[in-house]
C-alpha positions in Angstrom: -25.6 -2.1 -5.1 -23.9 -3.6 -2.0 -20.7 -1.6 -0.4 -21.1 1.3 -2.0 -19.4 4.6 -0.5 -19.0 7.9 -2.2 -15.6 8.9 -2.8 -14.4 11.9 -5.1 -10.8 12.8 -6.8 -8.5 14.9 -4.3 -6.4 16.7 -7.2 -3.2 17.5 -4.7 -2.9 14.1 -3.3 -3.9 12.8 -6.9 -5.9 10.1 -5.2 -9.3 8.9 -5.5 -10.9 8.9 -1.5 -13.7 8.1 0.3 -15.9 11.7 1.5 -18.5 12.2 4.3 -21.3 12.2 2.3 -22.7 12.8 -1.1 -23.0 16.5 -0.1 -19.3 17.4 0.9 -16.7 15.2 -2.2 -13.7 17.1 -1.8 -14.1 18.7 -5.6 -17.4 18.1 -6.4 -16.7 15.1 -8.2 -18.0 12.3 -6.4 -18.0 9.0 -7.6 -19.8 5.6 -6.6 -17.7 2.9 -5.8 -18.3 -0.7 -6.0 -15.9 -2.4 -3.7 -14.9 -6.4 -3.0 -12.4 -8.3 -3.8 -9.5 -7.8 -6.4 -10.4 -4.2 -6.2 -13.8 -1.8 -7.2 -15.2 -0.9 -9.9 -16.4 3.1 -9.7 -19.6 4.6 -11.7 -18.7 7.9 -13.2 -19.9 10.5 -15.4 -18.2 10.8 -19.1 -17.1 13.8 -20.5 -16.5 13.0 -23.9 -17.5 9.4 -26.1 -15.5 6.6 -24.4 -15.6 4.5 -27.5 -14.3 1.5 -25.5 -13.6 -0.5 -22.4 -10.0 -0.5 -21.1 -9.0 3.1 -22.2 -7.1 4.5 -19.0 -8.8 7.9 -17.9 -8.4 10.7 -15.1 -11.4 12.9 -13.7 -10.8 16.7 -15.2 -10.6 19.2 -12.3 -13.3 22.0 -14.1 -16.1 19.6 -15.3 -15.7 16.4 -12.1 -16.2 14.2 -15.3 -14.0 11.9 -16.6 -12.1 12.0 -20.0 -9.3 9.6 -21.3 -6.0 10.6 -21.1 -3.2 12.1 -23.4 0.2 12.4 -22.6 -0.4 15.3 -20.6 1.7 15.0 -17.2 -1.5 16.5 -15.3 -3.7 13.9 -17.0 -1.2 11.0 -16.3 -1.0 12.0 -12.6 -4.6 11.6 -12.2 -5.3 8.5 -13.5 -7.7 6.9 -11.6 -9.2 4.0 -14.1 -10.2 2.3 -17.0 -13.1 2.4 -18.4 -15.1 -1.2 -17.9 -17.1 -0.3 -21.0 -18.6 2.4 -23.4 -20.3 5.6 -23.1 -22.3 7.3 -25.7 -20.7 11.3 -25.1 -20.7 14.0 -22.6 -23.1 13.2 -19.5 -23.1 9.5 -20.4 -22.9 7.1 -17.2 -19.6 5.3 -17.8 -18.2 2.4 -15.2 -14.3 2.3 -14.5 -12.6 -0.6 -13.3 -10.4 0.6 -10.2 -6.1 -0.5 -9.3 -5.8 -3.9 -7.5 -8.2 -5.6 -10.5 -7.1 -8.4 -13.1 -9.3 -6.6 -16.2 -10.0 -9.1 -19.0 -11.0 -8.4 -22.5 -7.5 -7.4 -24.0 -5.5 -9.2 -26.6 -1.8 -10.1 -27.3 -0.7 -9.0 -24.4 3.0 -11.0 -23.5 2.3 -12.7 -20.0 4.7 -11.0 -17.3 5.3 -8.1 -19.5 4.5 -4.3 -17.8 2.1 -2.3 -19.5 1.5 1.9 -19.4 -1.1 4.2 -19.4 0.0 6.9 -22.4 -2.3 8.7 -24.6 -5.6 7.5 -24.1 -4.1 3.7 -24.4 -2.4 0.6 -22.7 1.0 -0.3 -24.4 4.4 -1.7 -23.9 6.9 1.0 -22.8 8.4 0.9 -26.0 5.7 2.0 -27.9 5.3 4.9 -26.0 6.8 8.6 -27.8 10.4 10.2 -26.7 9.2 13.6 -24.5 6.0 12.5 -23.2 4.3 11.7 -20.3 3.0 8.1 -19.2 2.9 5.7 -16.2 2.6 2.1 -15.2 -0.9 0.7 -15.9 0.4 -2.7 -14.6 1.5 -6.5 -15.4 0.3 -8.5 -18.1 -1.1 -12.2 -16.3 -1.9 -14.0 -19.4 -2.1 -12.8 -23.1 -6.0 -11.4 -22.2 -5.4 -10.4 -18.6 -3.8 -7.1 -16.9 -3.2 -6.7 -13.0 -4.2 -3.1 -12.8 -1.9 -1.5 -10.5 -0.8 2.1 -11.3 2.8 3.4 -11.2 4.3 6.7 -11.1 4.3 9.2 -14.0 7.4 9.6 -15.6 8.2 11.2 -18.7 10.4 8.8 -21.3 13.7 10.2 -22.0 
C-alpha cells in the first residue's frame, strides 16, 4: 500500500490525526490511511456487521472500533467516514472512505442538494427526526455521486 501513515481518533479535538508510530495512537485506535487525491480511504476494524457501503460511522472511544452512527450527539461529533464496503461483524476489517472524496454507488440523489449523516444513514435534511442529532455528510454532484465533506453537528429544532 503506497502512502500509508497511521493515524488514530483524538476524541477532544473530534478529529482523525496522524500519530508517531503504530505504538503511541493517541487512544489506541489507530487506523491505516490510504491517502492521494480527492481524499483517503482509512482501513479500520468493525465493531458490529456493517451491512453496507456508504453507512456514515464514528470510532467508539472503549472498543477503538468503529460502529455506525445513531443520532447520538457523541456519535455525530465523531464521524470520521463511510464505510467503502461490508464487514461480516465484530473484528471484521472494514475500509472507510475519508472527507474531501466524491463516493459513488448511491442513488436518487438530487444534484446540488446537501446531504446528512443521521442515524446510521445519508438523507436530505428533511428527512431527518425533530430533537435529534445529525450533521452535514456533504453535496450531492450528480444523482449517484456525494462530495464527502462533513459539517458541524447540530441538533434539528
Amino acid at each position: 500500500m503506497a502512502n500509508v501513515t497511521l493515524i488514530a481518533y483524538d476524541p477532544a479535538n473530534q478529529i482523525a490525526r496522524p500519530v508517531a508510530s503504530a505504538d503511541t495512537p493517541v487512544d489506541g485506535s489507530g487506523l491505516a490511511v490510504q491517502t492521494g487525491a480527492g481524499g483517503a480511504t482509512f482501513s479500520a476494524t468493525a465493531g458490529e456487521a456493517i451491512a453496507s457501503a456508504r453507512l456514515p460511522l464514528y470510532v467508539a472511544n472503549a472498543s477503538g472500533k468503529v460502529l455506525k452512527i445513531t443520532n447520538n450527539e457523541d456519535q455525530v461529533a465523531g464521524l470520521i467516514g463511510l464505510s467503502a464496503g461490508s464487514a461480516a461483524g465484530d473484528g471484521s476489517a472494514l475500509s472507510i472512505y475519508g472527507p474531501g472524496q466524491v463516493i459513488s454507488g448511491f442513488a436518487g440523489l438530487t444534484v446540488g442538494a446537501e446531504y446528512w449523516a443521521w442515524n446510521g444513514q445519508i438523507v436530505l435534511f428533511s428527512a431527518v427526526t425533530s430533537g435529534h442529532w445529525c450533521r452535514p455528510a456533504g453535496v450531492a454532484k450528480s444523482a449517484t455521486e456525494l462530495l464527502f465533506q462533513p459539517g458541524p453537528v447540530i441538533k434539528k429544532p
